[in-house]
C-alpha positions in Angstrom: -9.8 13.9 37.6 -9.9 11.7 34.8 -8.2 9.0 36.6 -10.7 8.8 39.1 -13.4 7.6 36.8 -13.9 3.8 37.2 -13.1 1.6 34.2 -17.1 0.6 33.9 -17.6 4.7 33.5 -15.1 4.7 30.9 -16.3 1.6 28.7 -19.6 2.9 29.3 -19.0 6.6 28.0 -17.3 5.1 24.5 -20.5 2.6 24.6 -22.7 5.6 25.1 -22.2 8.7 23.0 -21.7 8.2 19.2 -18.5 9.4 17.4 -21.1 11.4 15.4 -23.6 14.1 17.0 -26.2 13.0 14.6 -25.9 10.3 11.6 -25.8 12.7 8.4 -27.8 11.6 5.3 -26.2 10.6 2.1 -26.1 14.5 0.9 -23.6 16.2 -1.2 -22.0 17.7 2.1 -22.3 16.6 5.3 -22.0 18.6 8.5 -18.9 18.2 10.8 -19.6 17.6 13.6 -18.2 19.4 16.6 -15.4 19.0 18.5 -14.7 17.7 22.1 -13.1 18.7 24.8 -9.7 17.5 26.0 -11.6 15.7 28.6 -13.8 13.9 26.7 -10.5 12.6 24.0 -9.0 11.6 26.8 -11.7 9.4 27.9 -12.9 8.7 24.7 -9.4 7.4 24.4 -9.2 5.1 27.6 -12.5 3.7 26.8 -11.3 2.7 22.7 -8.0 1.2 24.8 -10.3 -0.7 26.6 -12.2 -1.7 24.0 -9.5 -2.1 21.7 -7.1 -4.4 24.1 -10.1 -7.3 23.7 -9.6 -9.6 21.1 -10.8 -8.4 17.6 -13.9 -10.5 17.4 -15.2 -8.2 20.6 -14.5 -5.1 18.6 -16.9 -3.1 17.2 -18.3 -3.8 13.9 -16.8 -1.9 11.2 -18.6 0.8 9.3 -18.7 -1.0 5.8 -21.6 -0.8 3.4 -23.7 -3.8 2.4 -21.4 -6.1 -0.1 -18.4 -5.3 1.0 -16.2 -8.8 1.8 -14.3 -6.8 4.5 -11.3 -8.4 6.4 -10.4 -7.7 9.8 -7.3 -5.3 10.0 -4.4 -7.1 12.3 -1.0 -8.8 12.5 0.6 -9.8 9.2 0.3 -13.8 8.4 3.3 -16.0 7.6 4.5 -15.6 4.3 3.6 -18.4 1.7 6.0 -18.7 -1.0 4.3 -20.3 -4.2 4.9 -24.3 -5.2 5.6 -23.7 -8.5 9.0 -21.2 -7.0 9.5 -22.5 -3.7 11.4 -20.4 -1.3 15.6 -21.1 -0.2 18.8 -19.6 1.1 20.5 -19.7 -2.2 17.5 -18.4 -4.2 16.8 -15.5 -2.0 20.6 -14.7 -2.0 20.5 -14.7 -5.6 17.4 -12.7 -6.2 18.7 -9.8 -3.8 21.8 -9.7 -5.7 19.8 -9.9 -9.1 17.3 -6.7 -7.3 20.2 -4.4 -7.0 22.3 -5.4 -10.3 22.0 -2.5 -12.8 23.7 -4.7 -15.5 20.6 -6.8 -16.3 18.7 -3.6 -17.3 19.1 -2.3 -20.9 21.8 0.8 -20.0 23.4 -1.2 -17.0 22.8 2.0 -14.7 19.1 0.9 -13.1 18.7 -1.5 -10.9 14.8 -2.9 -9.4 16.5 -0.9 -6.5 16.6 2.1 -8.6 13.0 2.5 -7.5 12.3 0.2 -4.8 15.0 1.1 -2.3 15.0 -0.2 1.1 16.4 3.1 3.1 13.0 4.5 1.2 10.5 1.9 2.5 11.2 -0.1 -0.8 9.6 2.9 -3.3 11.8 5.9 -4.2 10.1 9.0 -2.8 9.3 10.4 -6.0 6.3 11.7 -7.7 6.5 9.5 -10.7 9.9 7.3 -11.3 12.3 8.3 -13.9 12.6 4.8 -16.3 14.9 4.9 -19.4 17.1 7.9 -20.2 15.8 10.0 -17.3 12.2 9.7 -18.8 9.5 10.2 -16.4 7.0 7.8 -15.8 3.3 8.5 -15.4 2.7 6.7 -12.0 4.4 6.2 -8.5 6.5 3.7 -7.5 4.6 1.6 -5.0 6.3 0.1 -1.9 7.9 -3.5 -2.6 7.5 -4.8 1.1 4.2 -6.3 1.2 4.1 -7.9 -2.2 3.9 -11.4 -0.8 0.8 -11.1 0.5 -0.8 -9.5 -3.3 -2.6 -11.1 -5.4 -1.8 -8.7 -8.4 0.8 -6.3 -8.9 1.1 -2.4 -11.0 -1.6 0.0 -9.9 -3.6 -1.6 -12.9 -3.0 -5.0 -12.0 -1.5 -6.4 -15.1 0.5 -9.2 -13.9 -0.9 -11.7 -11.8 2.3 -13.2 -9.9 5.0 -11.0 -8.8 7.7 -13.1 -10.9 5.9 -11.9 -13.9 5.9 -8.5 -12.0 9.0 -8.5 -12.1 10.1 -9.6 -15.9 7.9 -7.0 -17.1 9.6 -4.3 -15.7 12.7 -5.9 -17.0 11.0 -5.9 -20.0 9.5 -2.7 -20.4 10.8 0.1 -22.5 10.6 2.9 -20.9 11.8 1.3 -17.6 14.4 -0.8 -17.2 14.6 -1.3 -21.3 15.9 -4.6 -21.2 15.8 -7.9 -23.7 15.3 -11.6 -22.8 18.8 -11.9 -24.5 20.3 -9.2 -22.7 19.3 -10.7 -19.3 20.4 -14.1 -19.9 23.3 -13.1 -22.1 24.6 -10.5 -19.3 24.0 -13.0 -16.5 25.2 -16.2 -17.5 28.9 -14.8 -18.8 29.4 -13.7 -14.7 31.2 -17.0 -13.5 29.8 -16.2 -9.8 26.4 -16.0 -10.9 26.7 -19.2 -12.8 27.2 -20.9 -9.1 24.9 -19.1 -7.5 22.0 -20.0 -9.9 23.8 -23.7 -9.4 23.0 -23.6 -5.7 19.2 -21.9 -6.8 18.0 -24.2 -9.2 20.0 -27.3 -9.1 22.2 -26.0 -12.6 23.5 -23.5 -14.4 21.0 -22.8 -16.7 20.1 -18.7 -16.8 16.7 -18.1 -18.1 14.4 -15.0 -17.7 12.0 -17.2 -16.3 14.7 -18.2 -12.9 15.6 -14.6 -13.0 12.1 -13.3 -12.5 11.4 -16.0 -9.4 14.8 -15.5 -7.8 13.8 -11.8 -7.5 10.7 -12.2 -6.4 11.9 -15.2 -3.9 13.7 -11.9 -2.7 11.1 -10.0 -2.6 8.8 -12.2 -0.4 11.2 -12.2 2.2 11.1 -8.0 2.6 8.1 -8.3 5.1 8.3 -7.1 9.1 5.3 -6.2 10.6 6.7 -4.6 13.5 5.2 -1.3 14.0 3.5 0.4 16.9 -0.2 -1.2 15.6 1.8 -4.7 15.4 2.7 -4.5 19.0 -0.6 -2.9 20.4 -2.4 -6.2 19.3 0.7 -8.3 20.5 -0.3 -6.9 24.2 1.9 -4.2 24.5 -1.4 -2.1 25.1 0.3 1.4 25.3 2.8 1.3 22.2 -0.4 3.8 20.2 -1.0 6.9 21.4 -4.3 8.1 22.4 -4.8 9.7 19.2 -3.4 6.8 17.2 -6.0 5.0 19.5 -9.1 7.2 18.8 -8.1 7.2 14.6 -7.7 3.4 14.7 -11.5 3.3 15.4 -12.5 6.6 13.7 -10.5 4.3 10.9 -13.3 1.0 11.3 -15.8 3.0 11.4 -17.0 6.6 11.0 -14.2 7.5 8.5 -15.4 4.0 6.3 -11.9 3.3 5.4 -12.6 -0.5 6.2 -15.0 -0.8 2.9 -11.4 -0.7 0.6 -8.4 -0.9 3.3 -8.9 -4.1 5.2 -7.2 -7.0 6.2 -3.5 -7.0 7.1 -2.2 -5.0 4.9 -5.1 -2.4 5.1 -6.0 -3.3 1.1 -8.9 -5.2 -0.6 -7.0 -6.0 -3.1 -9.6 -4.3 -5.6 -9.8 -1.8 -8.0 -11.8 1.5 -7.1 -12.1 4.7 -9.6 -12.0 7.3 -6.9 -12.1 10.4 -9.0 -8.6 10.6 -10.2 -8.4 9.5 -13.4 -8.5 13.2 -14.3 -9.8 11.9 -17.6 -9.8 14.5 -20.4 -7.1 16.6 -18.7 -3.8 16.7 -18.2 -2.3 13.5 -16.0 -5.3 11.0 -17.5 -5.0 8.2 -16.5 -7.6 5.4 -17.5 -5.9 3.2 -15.3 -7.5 -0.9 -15.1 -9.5 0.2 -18.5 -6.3 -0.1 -20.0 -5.8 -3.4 -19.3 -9.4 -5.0 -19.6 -10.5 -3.1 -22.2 -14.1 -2.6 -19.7 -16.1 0.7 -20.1 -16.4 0.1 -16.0 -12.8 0.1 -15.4 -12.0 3.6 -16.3 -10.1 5.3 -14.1 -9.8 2.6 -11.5 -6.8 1.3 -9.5 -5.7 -1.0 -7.6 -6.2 -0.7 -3.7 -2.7 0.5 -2.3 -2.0 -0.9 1.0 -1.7 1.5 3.9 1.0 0.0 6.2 3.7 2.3 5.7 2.0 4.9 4.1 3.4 7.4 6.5 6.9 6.5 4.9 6.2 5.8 1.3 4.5 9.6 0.2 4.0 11.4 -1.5 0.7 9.2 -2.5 -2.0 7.5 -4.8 -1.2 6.5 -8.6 0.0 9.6 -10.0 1.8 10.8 -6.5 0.6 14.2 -6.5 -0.6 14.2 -2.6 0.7 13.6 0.6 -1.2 12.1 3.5 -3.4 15.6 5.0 -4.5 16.2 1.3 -5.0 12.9 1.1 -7.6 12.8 4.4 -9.1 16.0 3.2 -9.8 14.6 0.1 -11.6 11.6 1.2 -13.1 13.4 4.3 -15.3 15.2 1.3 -16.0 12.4 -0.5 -12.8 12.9 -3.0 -13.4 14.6 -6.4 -16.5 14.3 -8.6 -15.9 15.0 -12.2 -18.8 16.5 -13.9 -19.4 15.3 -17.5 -19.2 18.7 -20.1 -21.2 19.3 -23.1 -19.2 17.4 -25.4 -19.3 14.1 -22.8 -22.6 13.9 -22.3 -23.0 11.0 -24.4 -19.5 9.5 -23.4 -19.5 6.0 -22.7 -16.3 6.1 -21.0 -17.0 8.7 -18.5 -15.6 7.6 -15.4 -17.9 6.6 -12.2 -16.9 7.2 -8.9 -17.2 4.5 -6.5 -20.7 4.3 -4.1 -18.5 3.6 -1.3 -17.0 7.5 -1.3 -19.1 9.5 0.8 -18.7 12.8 2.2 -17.6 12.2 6.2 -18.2 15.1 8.2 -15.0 14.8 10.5 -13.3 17.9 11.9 -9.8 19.0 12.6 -9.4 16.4 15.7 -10.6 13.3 13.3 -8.4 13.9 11.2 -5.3 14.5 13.6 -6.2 11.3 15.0 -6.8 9.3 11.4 -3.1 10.6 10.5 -2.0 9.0 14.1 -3.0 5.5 13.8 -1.9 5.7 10.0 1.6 6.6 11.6 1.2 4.0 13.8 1.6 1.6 10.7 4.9 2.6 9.6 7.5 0.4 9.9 11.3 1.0 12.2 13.9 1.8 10.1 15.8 -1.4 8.9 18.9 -0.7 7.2 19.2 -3.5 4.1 23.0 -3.1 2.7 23.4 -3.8 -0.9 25.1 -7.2 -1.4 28.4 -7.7 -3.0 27.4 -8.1 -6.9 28.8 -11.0 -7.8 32.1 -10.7 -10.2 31.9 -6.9 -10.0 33.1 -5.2 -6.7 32.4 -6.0 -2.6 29.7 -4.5 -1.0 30.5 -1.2 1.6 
């Protein structure tokens, strides 16, 4: 009986037998390796919970390559609101009525909630967003929840601060399709919200400037951290399953998801071309190129953060996949484009990064890496609308 093995047997079997029957070379496919008995996950299992229950500095070392500034995966910090737009009451209260106003947007029907809805893990659970007159955008609305602890914000990382974030998609054309004098103009001629930015600010004064860091004074505040991974390594040892258990460490280190998704919120922070960018086809995307202008930077994207993933698919920067296509993808190293004739000489021919290697897992790996990923999503957490000011109560 399993139970009857002694806890130094257990720790001693993880210690002892390698995730891997044999480490693979760096070749274009690797073997997968063979699966294990239900005897050996199960004890595999109560070993990793073993091991796993210690504090993080006794964990085993990740599975990064050489370079790689890795961060330790764990609880979520405090949030720090910037100096320059300190945090309140009365601002937050304003910039959550402000996120779900559709009259600040350029047909006063789209709201920042229009994509980045709360009973949605603050995305839409779309492919792409529709933006202006139903037009569809070419990339999926990320989740709003973590932005407080970003350091840049789009997939291509174009704005540096989420207020700016946030004006720009004011801003922006084909997506909300608003004007500076629209904002300001629609705002300040609501008597309530003249108070309200009162209370914010210290006056009346409505600029697109306050608008943008009473938003994302909101938008700071949409943080939890209070899944099942959250409470494992707050004590409560048995809130992952065995297989969540077993993924979590197939996730540090034979699957190599540490050398991009680290830290709290599972993201470097970085941008990566992962072979995406379908570049000469259909859905190209040059991504960060766009922005910098860097031969390099083609078809790279900005690290998404994985908690919530399970809740915020379908997935990556054009949202075509879902999380086992996903897995599958990366478990073979995701795509590799190969140059044709008439790109042989083409300078912007996207790279893949080194760090995407073909894994070898089988059927069970990947069964547990989906586990411990759905071990990150967040309880449900109903936000209700406020009442917009001088336009009708909330339900």
């Amino acid at each position: 009986m399993l139970r009857s093995i002694s806890l130094c047997a257990v720790v001693s079997f993880f210690l002892g037998q390698p995730l891997l029957a044999q480490e693979a070379t760096a070749t274009a496919k690797r073997t997968v390796r063979p699966e294990q008995s239900e005897l050996q996950r199960q004890a595999r299992a109560e070993g990793l919970r073993t091991v796993y229950s210690q504090p993080a500095d006794k964990w085993p070392a990740p599975h990064v390559d050489e370079g790689v500034k890795w961060k330790e995966i764990g609880l979520l910090p405090e949030v720090v609101h910037p100096r320059e737009n300190p945090h309140s009451d009365a601002k937050e209260a304003l910039g959550k009525a402000l996120f779900f106003d559709p009259r600040i947007s350029g047909t006063g029907q789209m709201a920042c909630a229009s994509c980045h809805d709360p009973d949605l893990a603050w995305s839409d659970g779309r492919t792409t967003s529709f933006g202006h007159s139903r037009k569809m955008l070419a990339r999926n609305a990320p989740t709003t929840r973590f932005a407080a602890h970003q350091q840049t914000f789009f997939w291509d990382g174009r704005a540096g601060t989420l207020e700016e974030q946030a004006v720009a998609v004011l801003l922006n054309p084909d997506e909300m399709h608003s004007t500076r004098d629209h904002v300001v103009g629609t705002v300040s001629a609501i008597t309530p919200y003249q108070k309200m930015f009162g209370e914010a600010f210290g006056d009346e004064e409505v600029t697109l400037e306050r608008v943008g860091q009473a938003i994302a004074c909101f938008e700071r505040t949409a943080v939890n951290g209070r899944t099942r991974f959250d409470a494992f390594l707050k004590g409560k040892h048995d809130a992952m399953s065995d297989s969540a258990i077993r993924g979590m460490d197939l996730f540090r280190r034979e699957a190599r998801c540490m050398n991009c998704h680290h830290g709290p919120i599972f993201s470097d922070g970085e941008f990566h071309e992962v072979g995406l960018s379908y570049y000469g086809r259909k859905y190209e995307d040059l991504g960060r190129y766009n922005i910098t202008g860097l031969a390099e930077d083609v078809g790279r994207f900005r690290t998404p953060p994985l908690r919530d993933v399970t809740a915020t698919q379908p997935l990556m920067h054009n949202g075509l996949f879902h999380l086992p296509g996903v897995l599958n993808m990366y478990n073979a190293g995701m795509p590799t484009i190969k140059r044709k004739e008439h790109q042989q000489d083409d300078e912007l021919f996207p790279a893949k990064s080194p760090l995407l290697k073909p894994l070898g897992l089988n059927k069970q790996d990947l069964e547990d890496l989906a586990a411990f990923l759905g071990s990150l999503e967040e309880p449900k957490l109903r936000v209700r609308p406020p009442e917009l000011p001088g336009l009708h109560p909330a339900p």
